[in-house]
C-alpha positions as CSV (number, residue, x, y, z in Angstrom):
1,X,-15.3,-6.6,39.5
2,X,-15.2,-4.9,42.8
3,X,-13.5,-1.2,43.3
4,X,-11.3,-2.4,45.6
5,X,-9.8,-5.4,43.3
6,X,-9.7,-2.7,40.6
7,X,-7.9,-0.7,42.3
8,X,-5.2,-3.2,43.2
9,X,-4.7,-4.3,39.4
10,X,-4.4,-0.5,38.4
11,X,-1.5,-0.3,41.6
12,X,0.0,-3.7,39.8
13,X,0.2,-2.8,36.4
14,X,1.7,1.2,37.0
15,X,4.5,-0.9,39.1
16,X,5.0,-2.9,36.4
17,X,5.6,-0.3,34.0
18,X,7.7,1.6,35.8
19,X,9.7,-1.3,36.2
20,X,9.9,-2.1,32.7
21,X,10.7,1.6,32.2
22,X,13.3,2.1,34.6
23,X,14.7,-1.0,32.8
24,X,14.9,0.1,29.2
25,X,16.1,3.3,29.8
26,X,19.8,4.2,30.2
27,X,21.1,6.3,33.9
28,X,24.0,7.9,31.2
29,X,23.9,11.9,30.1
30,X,26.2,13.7,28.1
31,X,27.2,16.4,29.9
32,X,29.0,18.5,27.3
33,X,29.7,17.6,24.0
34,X,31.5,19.2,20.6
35,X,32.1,18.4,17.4
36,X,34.3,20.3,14.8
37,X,32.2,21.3,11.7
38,X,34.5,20.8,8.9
39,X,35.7,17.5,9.8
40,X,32.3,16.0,10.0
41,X,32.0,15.9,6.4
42,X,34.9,13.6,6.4
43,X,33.8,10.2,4.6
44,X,35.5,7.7,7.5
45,X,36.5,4.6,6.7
46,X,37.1,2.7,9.6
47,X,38.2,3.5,13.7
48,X,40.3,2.3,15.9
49,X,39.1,1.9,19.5
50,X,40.9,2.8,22.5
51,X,40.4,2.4,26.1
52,X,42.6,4.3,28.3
53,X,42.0,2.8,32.2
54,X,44.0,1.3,35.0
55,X,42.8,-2.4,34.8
56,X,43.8,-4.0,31.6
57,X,40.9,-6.3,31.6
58,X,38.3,-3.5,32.1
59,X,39.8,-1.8,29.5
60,X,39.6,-4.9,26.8
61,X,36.0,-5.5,28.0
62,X,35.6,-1.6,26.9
63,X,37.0,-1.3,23.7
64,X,35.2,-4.8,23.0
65,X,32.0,-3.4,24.0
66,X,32.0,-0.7,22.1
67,X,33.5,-2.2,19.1
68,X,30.5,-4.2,19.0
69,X,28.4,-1.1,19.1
70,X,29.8,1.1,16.6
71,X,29.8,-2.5,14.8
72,X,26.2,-2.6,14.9
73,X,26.3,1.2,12.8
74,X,28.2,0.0,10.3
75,X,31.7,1.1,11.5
76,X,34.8,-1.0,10.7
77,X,36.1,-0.2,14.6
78,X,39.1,-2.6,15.7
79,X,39.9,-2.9,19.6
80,X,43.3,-1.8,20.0
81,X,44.1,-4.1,22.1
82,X,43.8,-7.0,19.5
83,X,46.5,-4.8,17.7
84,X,48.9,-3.2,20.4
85,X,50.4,-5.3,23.4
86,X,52.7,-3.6,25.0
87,X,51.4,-1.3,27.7
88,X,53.3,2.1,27.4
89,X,51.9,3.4,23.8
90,X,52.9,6.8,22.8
91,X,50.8,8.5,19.8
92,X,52.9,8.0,17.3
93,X,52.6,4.2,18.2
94,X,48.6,4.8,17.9
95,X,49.0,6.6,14.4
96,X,51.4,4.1,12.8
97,X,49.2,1.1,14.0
98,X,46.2,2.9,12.8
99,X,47.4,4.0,9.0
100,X,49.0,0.0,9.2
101,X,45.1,-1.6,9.5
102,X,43.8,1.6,7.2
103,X,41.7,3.4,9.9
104,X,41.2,6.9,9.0
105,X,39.8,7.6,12.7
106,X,41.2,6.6,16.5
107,X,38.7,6.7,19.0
108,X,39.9,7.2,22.7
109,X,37.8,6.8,26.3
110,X,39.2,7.9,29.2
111,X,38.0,7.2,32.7
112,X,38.1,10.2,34.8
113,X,36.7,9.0,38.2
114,X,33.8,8.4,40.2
115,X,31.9,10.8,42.6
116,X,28.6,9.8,45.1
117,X,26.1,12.2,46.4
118,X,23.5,11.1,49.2
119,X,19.9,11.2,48.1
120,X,16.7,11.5,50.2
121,X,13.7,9.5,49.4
122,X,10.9,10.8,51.7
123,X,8.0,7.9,52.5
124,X,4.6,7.7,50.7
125,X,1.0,6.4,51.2
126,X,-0.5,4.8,48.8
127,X,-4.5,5.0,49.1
128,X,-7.4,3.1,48.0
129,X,-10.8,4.3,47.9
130,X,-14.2,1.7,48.8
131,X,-17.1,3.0,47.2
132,X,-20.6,3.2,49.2
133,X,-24.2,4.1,47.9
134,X,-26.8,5.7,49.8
135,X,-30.0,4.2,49.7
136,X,-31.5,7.8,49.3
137,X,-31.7,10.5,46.7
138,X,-30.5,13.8,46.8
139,X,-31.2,16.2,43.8
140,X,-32.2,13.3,41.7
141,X,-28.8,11.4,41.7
142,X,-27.8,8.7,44.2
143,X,-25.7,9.3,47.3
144,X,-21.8,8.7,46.9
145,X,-19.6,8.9,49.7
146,X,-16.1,7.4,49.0
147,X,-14.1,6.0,52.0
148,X,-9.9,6.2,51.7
149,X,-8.3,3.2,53.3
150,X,-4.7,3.2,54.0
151,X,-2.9,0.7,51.3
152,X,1.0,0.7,51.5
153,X,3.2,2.7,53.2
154,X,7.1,3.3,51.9
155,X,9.4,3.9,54.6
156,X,11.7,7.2,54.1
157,X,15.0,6.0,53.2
158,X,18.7,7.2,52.1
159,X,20.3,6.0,48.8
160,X,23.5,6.8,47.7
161,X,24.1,7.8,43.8
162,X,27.6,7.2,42.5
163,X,28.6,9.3,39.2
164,X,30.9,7.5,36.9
165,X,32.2,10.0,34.3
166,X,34.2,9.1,30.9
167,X,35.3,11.1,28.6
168,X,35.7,10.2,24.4
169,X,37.4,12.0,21.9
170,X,37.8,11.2,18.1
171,X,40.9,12.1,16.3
172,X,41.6,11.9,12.6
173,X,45.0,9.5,12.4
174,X,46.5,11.6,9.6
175,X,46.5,15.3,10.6
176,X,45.9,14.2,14.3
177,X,43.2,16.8,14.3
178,X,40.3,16.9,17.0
179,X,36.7,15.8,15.4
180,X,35.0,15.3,18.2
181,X,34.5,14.8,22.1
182,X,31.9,13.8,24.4
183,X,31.6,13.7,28.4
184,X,28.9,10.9,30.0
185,X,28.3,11.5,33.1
186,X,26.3,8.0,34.6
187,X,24.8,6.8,37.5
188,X,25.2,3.4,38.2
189,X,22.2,1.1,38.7
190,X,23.1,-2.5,38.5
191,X,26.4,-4.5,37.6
192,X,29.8,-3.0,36.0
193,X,28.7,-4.4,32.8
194,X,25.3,-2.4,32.6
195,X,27.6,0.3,33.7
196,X,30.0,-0.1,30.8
197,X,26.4,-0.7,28.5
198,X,24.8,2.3,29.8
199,X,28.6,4.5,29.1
200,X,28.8,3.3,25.8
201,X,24.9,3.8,25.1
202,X,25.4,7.3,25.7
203,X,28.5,7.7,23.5
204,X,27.2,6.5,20.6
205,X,23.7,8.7,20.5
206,X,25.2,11.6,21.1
207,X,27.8,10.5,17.8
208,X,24.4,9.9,16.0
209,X,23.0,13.4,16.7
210,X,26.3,14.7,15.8
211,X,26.2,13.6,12.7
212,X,29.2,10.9,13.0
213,X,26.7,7.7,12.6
214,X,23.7,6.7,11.2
């Protein structure tokens, strides 16, 4: 096989994997997080989800989405919606509908707000490199001189980042006491729905390295 097709195959295949890593990683951080000590040791038995937001629908595709999750961790979590219709809820609403459906916990996401940040992506060459032998011998090994020939060139461009930050807090229904909050900060890179995905991604690791799942 020739350099020069080498080379091309090695170009392929590190585009490909940064391709498939760029799509199996999350764009969500947590930007601060806390989690109260003494209440972690609380044996939970089951959460309900709420989603506080100006669109009603984005807010039932939320709490569904991350009922699902905490779901998949072995949490009895109920959407609040599927419990709660009327739209002004006050907490005593919150607390009498969760000790009604026996959920020790109430989880509630708020969306703060977006922000967007220009970002400068300066242009690069790729090179490859043709190999060529010398028919003569210097110091008893062949002649090697390699010749760099220009292979792609990225134009410079401008993107524009735009920040999405939520912010979740955990609440034991009972005492009303604060167990635990969480703000993801995320980028968004793709549809609303991998935005949502990516939000509640976040959420629920940084619950896990709390302590709060398994």
């Amino acid at each position: 096989m020739s350099h020069y097709r080498l080379f091309h195959l090695r170009l392929i295949a590190v585009a490909m994997l940064a391709a498939l890593l760029a799509a199996c990683s999350t764009n969500s951080t947590i930007t601060r997080s806390y989690v109260d000590p003494l209440l972690r040791k609380l044996d939970l038995q089951g959460v309900l989800v709420i989603g506080v937001a100006q669109n009603r629908e984005n807010r039932i595709v939320f709490e569904n989405m991350l009922v699902k999750a905490l779901a998949g961790h072995g949490v009895n979590a109920v959407a609040a919606h599927t419990l709660i219709s009327k739209e002004e809820v006050t907490a005593d609403d919150v607390v009498a509908t969760a000790n009604k459906h026996q959920l020790d916990t109430v989880l509630v996401t708020r969306y703060i707000g977006a922000s967007s940040e220009e970002i400068y992506h300066p242009g690069t060459i790729y090179y490859g490199v043709t190999p060529m032998y010398g028919t003569g011998y210097y110091g008893g090994f062949p002649g090697y001189y390699g010749h760099a020939y220009e292979v792609a060139y990225q134009q410079p461009v401008w993107t524009t980042n735009t920040t999405h930050e939520v912010i979740a807090d955990l609440y034991v229904t009972e005492s009303r006491e604060h167990m635990w909050q969480a703000v993801s900060d995320t980028i968004q890179a793709g549809s609303t729905d991998k935005l949502r995905h990516d939000v509640i991604a976040s959420l629920i690791g940084d619950l896990k390295h709390q302590g709060l799942l398994d």
